[in-house]
N, C-alpha and C positions, 0 to 999 in steps of 0.2 A: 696665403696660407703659410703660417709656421711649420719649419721642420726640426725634429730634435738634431741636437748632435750628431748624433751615431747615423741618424738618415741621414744627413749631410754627408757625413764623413763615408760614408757606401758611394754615393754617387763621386765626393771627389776620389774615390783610389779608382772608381771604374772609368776615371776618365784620364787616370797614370799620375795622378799629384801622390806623393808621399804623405801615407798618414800610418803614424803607429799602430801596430796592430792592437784591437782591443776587443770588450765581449761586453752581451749589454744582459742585465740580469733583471729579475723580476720579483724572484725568490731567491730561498737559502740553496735550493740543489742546481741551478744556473750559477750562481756565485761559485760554488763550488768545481765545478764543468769548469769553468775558465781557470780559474786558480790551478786545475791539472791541465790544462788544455794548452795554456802559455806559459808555463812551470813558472809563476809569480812568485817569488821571494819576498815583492815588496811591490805597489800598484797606487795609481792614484785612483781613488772616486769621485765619479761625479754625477749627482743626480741629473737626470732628464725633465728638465722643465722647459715649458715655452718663453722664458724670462732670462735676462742677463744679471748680474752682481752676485753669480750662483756664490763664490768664494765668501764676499763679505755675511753671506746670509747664512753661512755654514752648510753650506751644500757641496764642498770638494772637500776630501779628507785625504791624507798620505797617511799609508798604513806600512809598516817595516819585514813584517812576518806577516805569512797564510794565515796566520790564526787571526790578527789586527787587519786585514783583508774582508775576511768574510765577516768579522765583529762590525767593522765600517758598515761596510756595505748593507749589511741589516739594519744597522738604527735607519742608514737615507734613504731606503725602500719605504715607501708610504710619509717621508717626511710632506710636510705642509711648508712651502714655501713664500712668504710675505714681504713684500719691499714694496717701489716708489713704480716698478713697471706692472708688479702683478695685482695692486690693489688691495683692500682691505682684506677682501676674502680669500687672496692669495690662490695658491696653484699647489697640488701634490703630485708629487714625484712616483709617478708607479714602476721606473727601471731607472736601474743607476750603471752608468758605461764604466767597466773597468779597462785601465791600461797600463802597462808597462811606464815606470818615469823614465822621460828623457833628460838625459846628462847636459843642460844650455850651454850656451856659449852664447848668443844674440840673438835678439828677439825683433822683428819685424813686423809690419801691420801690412795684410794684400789683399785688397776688395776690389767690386762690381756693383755697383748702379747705375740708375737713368739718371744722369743729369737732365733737370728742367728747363737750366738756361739754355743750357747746348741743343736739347732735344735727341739726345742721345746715349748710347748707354757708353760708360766711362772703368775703366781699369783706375783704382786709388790706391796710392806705395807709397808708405812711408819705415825710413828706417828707424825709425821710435815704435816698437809693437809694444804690446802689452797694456794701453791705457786705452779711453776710448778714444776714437777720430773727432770727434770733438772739443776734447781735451788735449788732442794733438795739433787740432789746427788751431785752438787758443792759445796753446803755449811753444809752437814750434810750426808756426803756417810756413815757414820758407822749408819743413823739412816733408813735405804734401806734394805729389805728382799725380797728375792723373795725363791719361791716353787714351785715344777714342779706342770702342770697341767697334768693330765692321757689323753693319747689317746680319752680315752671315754668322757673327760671332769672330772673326778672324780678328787678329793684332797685327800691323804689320811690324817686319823684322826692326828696323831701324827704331818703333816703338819700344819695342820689345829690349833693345840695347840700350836704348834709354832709359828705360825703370831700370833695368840689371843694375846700369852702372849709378844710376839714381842713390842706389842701395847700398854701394857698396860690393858688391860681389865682383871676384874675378875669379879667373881660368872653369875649373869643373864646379864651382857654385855660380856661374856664371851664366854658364851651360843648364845645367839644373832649374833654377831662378825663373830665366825665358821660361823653360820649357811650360813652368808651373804656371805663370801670368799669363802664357797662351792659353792651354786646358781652363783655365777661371774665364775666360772668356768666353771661349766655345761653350763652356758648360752654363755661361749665366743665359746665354741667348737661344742654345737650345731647350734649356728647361722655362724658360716665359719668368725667368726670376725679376724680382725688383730689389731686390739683398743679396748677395753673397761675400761672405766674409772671411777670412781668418787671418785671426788673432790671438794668439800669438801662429805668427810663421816664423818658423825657429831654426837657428844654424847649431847643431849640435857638437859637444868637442870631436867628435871624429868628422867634420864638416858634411855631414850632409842636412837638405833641408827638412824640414818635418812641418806638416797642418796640424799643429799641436789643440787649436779647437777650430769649430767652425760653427757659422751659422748662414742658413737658408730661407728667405723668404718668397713665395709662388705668385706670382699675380694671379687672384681670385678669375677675373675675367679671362684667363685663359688657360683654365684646370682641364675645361671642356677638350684640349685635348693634348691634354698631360695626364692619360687615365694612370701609366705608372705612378705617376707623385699621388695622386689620389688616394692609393693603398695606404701614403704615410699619416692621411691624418689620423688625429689622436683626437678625439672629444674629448676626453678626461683631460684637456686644458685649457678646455671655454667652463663654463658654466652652463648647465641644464639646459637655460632658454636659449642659450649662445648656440649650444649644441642642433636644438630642436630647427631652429629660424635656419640655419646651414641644412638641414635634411629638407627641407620643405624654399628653399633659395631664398629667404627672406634677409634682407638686409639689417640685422640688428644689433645694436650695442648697447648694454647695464648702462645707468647712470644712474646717481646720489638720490635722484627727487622722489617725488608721490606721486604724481601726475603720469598715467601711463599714455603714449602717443600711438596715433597707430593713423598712418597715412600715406598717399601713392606720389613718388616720385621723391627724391634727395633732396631737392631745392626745397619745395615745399615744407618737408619734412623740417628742417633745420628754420626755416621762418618760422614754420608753426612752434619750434622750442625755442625759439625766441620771442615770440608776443606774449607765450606762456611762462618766461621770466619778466618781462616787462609789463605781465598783469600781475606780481609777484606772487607767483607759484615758479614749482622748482617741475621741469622735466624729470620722470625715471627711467625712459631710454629713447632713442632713434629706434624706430623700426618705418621702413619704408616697404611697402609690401610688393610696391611697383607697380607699372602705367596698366598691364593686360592682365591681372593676378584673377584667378578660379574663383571661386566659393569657396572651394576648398582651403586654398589658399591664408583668406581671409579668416576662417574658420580656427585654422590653425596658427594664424597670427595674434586672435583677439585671445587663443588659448593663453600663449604666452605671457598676454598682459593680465592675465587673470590670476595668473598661476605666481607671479611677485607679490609676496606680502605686504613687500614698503608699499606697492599701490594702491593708494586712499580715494582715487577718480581717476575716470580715462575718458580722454576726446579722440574722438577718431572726427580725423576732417580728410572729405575726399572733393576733387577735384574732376569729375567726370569727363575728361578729353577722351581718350584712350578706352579708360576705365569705365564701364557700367555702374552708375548709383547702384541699379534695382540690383547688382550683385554684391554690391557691398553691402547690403540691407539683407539679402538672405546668408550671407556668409556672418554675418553679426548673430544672426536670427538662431541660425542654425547652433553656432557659440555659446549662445544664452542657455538654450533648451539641453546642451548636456552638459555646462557649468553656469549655475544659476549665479549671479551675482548680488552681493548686497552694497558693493559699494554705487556711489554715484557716475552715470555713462551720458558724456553728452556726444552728438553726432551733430559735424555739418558738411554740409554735401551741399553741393554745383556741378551744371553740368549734365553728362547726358541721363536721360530717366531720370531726372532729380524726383520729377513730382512723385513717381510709380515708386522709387525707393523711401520715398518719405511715410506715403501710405502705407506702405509694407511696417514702417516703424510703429508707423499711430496703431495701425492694427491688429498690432501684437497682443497690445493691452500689457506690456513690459514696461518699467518707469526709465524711459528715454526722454533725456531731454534735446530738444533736439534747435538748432540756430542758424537764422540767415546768413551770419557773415562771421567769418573767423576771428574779429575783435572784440564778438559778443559771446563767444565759443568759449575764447582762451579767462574772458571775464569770468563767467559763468561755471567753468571746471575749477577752477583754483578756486571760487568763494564754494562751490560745492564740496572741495578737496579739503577747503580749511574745517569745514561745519563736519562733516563725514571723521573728521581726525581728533578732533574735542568732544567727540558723542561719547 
């Protein structure tokens, strides 16, 4: 799970990192509230989106006067923002974080991840901030440190003097520095993060350091008990079904195609959108409903795939281990009967109650099609999906 800005930047000052003070607005009488609040002469904006490249996209503005303040600030309320991370139908901005400018002097990059190779989570400093780590370890890999993080989240000290001096930093930014690279630690491992970032970390001319931005990402699989971070999310920057599939646990992601999937378990999942490109039809999303999923469930999964317009045909293929056919057959069932569908639905199912779920289909008297084996499935919805798209 994504966190904005301003949620990030809560948790880093509660855990004693330095971060400018700022105010996060929604409307014109909040923009206002802060403009008195933190007597702003002059402030940078920046919208709140789940997406990076906010700047090149026109989503940070430097305003010089309260009046160029609160002017900013209104056009990037409710802005639409579209690039290479947020996708065609892009993301809107419903609060834009105001702050006070800080006066640079140097800029820094100081993150936390899991490393994969190591199987560990890792502290990443480099004294090149501002660009991304990617583009730092392309163009500057020897200026990259990273440090293991402890189980517990601890740094040990002798690491800890090593990024400092990594960096750059002496005497009271030195001092400072550690203290910040500890805190990013403790805080990536007690919140279950798989992200945490900031970029720029910045030495201001009166030398101290600042989290001039940040960014926070949660591992899904362990929100269950991170109920605080819970509070931060924000639907309004998934999409509708994105939204929906997250209230009901369902594993799901938009994609390009026509073809809507709807099946239990990830592996599966991801063969079945690939036999279904290799029949040449195009997938239109992953959703996985998983191995022991309700009726309900099901119900409100097939909703989803009903509810995309690009989708022209959908296979649902289940695999009955775990999973009950005869429940994937009433959860279809039940789907059909409060949104009728006109497009083409093919179903194949293995596994346990296969027969009693199959009957349940024929019996409907609903036009399912229905197939032995998932190469006759994925055949069969894509020449359904082409014929259903030319009608």
């Amino acid at each position: 799970m994504n966190l904005h800005e301003y949620q990030a930047k809560e948790l880093l000052a509660a855990s004693g990192v330095p971060v400018p003070p700022f105010g996060v607005a929604g409307r014109r009488g909040d923009v206002e509230k802060i403009i008195s609040d933190l007597r702003l002469q002059e402030a940078v904006i920046k919208i709140q989106v789940h997406a990076g490249g906010r700047g090149k996209a026109g989503g940070v503005k430097f305003a010089k006067t309260p009046e160029e303040i609160l002017s900013a600030a209104e056009r990037l309320i409710g802005m639409k923002m579209v690039n290479n991370q947020t996708g065609s139908e892009g993301v809107v901005a419903h609060q834009v974080l105001i702050a006070p400018p800080v006066d640079i002097e140097k800029e820094y990059y100081l993150g936390a991840i899991v490393d994969g190779s190591k199987a560990q989570a890792v502290l990443i400093a480099s004294p090149e901030g501002g660009m991304e780590i990617e583009e730092i370890a392309a163009k500057h890999p020897d200026k990259i440190l990273t440090v293991p993080i402890g189980m517990d989240g601890s740094v040990r000290p002798y690491h800890l003097l090593r990024l400092g001096k990594f960096m750059g930093w002496e005497k009271q930014t030195l001092e400072e520095g550690m203290k910040i690279a500890a805190a990013i630690g403790k805080l990536f491992i007690d919140k279950d993060a798989s992200l945490l970032e900031i970029n720029p970390l910045v030495r201001s001319k009166g030398g101290k350091l600042w989290a001039l931005d940040a960014k926070l990402s949660i591992d899904d699989n362990a929100l269950y008990r991170q109920p605080g971070i819970m509070a931060y999310y924000d639907p309004h920057q998934q999409s509708p079904n994105e939204a929906a599939a997250k209230k009901y646990d369902l594993a799901y992601i938009a994609l390009e195609g026509n073809i809507g999937c709807m099946v239990n378990g990830a592996g599966l999942a991801m063969a079945t959108m690939d036999i279904i490109k290799y029949a040449g039809g195009k997938p239109a999303n992953f959703l996985d409903v998983g191995g022991s999923a309700t009726a309900e469930k099901i119900t409100e999964g097939f909703k989803i795939l009903v509810s995309d317009p690009h989708v022209k045909a959908i296979l649902v293929n289940i695999f009955g281990g775990i999973m009950n056919c005869a429940t994937i057959a009433e959860g279809i069932l039940t789907a059909l009967k409060e949104h009728p569908i006109k497009i083409p639905l093919v179903v194949r199912m293995e596994g346990t109650n296969v027969e009693q779920g199959k009957k349940m289909l024929e019996k409907s008297g609903l036009k399912i099609v229905t197939a032995d084996n998932l190469s006759d499935a994925a055949t069969l919805v894509v020449k359904e999906s082409h014929a259903h798209t030319h009608r």
